[in-house]
Backbone as a ProteinNet text record, in pm:
[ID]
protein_1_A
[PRIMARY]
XXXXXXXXXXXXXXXXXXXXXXXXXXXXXXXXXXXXXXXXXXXXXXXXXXXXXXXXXXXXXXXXXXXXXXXXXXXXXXXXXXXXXXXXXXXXX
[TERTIARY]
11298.5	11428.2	11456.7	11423.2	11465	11379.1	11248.7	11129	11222.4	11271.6	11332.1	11455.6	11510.3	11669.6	11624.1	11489.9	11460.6	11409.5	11342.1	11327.7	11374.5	11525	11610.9	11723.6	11716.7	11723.4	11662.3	11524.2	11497.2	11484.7	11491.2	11532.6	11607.6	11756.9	11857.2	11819.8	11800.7	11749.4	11686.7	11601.5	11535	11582.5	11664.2	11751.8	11882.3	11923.7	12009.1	11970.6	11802.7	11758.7	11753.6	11724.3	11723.9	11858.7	11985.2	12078.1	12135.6	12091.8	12139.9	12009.4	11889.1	11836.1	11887.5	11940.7	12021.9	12153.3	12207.8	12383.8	12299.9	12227.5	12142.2	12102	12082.5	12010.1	12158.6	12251.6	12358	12431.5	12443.6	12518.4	12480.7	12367.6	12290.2	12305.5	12327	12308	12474.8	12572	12703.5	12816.9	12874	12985.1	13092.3	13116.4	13190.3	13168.6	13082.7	13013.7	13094.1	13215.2	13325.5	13335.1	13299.5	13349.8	13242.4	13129.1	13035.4	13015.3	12965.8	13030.6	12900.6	12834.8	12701.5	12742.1	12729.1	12749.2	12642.4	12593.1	12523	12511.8	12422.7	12454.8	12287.9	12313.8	12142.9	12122.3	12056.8	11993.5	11818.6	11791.6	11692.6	11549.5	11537.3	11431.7	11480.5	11606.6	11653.5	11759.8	11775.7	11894.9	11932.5	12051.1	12151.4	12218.2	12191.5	12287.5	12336.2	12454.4	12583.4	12605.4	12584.8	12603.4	12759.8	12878.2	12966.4	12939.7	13000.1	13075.1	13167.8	13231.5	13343.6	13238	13391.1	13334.1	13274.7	13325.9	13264.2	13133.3	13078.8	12948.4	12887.1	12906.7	12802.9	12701.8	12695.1	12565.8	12442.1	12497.3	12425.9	12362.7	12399.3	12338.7	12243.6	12326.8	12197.3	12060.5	12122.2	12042.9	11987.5	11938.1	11902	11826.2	11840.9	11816.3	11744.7	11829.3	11833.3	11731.2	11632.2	11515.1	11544.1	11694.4	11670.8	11745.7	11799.5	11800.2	11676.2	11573.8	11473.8	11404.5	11413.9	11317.3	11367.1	11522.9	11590.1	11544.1	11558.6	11531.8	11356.7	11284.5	11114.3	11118.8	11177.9	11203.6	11251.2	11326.7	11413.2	11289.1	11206.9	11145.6	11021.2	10928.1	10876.8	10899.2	11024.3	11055.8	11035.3	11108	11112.6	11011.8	10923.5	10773.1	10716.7	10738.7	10699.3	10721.6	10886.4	10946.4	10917.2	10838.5	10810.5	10961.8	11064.9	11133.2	11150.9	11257.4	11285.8	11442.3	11430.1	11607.8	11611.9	11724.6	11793.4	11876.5	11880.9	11956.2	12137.8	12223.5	12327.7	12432.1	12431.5	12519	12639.6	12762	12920.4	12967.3	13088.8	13151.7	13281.8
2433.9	2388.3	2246.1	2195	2095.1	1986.3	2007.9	1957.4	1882.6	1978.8	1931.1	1837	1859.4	1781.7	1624.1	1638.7	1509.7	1434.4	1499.2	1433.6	1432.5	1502.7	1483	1320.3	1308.2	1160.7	1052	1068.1	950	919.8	1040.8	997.6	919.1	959.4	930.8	754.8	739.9	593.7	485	558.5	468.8	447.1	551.8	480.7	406.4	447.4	316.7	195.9	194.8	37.4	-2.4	36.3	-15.5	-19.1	21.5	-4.3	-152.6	-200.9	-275.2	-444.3	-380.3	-521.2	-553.4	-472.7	-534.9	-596.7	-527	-612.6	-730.3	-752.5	-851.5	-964.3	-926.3	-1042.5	-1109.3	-999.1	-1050.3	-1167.1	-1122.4	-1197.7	-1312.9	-1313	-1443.7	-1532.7	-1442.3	-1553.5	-1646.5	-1533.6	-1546.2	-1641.3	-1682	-1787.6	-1738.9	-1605.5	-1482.6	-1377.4	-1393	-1242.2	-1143	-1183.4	-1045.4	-951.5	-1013.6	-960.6	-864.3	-876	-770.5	-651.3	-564.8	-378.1	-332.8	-247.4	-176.9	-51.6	45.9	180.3	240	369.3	413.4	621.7	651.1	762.5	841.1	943.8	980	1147.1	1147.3	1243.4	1301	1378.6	1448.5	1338.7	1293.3	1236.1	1086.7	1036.6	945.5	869.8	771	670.9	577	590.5	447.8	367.7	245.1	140.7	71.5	40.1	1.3	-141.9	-231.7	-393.1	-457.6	-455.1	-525.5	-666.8	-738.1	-902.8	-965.3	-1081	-1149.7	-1175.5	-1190.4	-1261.8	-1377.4	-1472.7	-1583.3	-1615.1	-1504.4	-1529.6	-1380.2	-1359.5	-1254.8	-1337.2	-1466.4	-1561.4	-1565.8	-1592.4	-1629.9	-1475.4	-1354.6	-1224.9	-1243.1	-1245	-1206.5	-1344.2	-1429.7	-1579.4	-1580.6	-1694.3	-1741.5	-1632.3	-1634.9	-1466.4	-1416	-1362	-1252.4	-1197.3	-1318.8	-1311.9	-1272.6	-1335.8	-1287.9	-1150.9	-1082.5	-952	-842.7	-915.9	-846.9	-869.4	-947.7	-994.1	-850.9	-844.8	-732.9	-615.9	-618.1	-476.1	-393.7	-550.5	-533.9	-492.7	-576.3	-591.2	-403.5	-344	-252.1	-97.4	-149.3	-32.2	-61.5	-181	-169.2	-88.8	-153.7	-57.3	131.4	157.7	293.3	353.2	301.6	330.1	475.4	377.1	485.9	627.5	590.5	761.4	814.2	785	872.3	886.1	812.3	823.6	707.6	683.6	594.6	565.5	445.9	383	270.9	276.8	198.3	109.5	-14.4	-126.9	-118.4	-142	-149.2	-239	-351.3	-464.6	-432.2	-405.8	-379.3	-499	-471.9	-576.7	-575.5
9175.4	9129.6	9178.3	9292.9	9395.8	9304.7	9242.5	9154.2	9045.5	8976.1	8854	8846.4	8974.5	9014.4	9030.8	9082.8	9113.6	9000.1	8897.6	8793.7	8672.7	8700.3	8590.1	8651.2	8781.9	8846.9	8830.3	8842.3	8791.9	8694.4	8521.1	8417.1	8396.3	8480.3	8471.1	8519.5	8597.5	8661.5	8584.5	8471.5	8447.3	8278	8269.1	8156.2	8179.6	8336.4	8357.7	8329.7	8388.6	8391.2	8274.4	8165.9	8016.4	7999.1	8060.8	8013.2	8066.4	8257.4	8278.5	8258.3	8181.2	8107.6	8000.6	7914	7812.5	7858.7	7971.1	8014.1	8069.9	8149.7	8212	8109.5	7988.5	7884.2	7812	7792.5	7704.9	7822.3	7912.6	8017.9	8018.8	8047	8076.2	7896.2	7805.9	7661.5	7646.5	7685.9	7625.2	7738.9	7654.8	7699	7830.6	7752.3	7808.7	7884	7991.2	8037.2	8063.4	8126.3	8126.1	8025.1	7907.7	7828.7	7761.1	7796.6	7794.7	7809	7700.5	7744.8	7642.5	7816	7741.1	7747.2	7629.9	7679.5	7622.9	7667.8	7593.8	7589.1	7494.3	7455.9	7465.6	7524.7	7581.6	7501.7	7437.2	7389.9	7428	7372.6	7398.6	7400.1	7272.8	7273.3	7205.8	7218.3	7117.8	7258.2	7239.7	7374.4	7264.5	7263.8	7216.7	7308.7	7286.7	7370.8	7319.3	7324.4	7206.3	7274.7	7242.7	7306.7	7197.7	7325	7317.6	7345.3	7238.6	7266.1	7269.5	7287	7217	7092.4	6982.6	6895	6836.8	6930.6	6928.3	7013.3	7105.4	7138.3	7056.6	6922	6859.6	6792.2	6750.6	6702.6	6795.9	6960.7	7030.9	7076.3	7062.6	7085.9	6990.8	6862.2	6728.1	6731.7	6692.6	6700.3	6612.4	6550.3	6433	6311.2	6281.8	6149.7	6234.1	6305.8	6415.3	6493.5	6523.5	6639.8	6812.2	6832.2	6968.4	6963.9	6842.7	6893.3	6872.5	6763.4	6740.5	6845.6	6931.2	7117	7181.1	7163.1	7309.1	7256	7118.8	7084.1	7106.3	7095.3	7142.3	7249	7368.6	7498.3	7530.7	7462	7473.7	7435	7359.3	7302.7	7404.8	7440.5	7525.9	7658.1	7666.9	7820.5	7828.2	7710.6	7666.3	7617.7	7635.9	7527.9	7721.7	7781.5	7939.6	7951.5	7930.6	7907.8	7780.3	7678.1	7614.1	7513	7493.7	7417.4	7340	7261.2	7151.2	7209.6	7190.5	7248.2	7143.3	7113.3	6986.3	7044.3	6969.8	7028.7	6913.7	6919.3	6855.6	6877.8	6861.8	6840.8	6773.3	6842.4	6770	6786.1	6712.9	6638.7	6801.9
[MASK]
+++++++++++++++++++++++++++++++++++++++++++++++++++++++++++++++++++++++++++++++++++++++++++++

């Protein structure tokens, strides 16, 4: 039992960390870092992370026909490729 507690923790851990390289990348792109809001939603074999902005730094998230979010989202599935799951990137308005 003590087995499983521990590695339902570091699940938990290591989808924090994919949660706080994406707050980590937006921060560092945007005008506004306060205003930054990662949340995300954890399922079985599937992770969503919902990337808040101001609106006036949502260009500099997406970037030019939308390469640097296709980077985070590489960046994002690389990471997740370990655990054996799929994590989705989601840019809100």
């Amino acid at each position: 039992m003590v087995f499983q507690l521990e590695n339902l923790n570091l699940v938990r851990a290591e989808a924090n960390d994919m949660k706080e390289l994406i707050e980590y990348i937006a921060k560092s792109l945007v005008d506004q870092p306060d205003a930054v809001k990662v949340t995300e939603v954890v399922g079985d074999r599937t992770s969503v992370i919902e990337l808040s902005v101001a609106e006036e730094d949502m260009g500099k998230v997406i970037g030019k026909q939308g390469k640097t979010a296709i980077a985070m989202r590489t960046l994002l599935s690389a990471a997740s490729m370990k655990q054996k799951k799929r994590t989705i990137l989601e840019i809100v308005d």
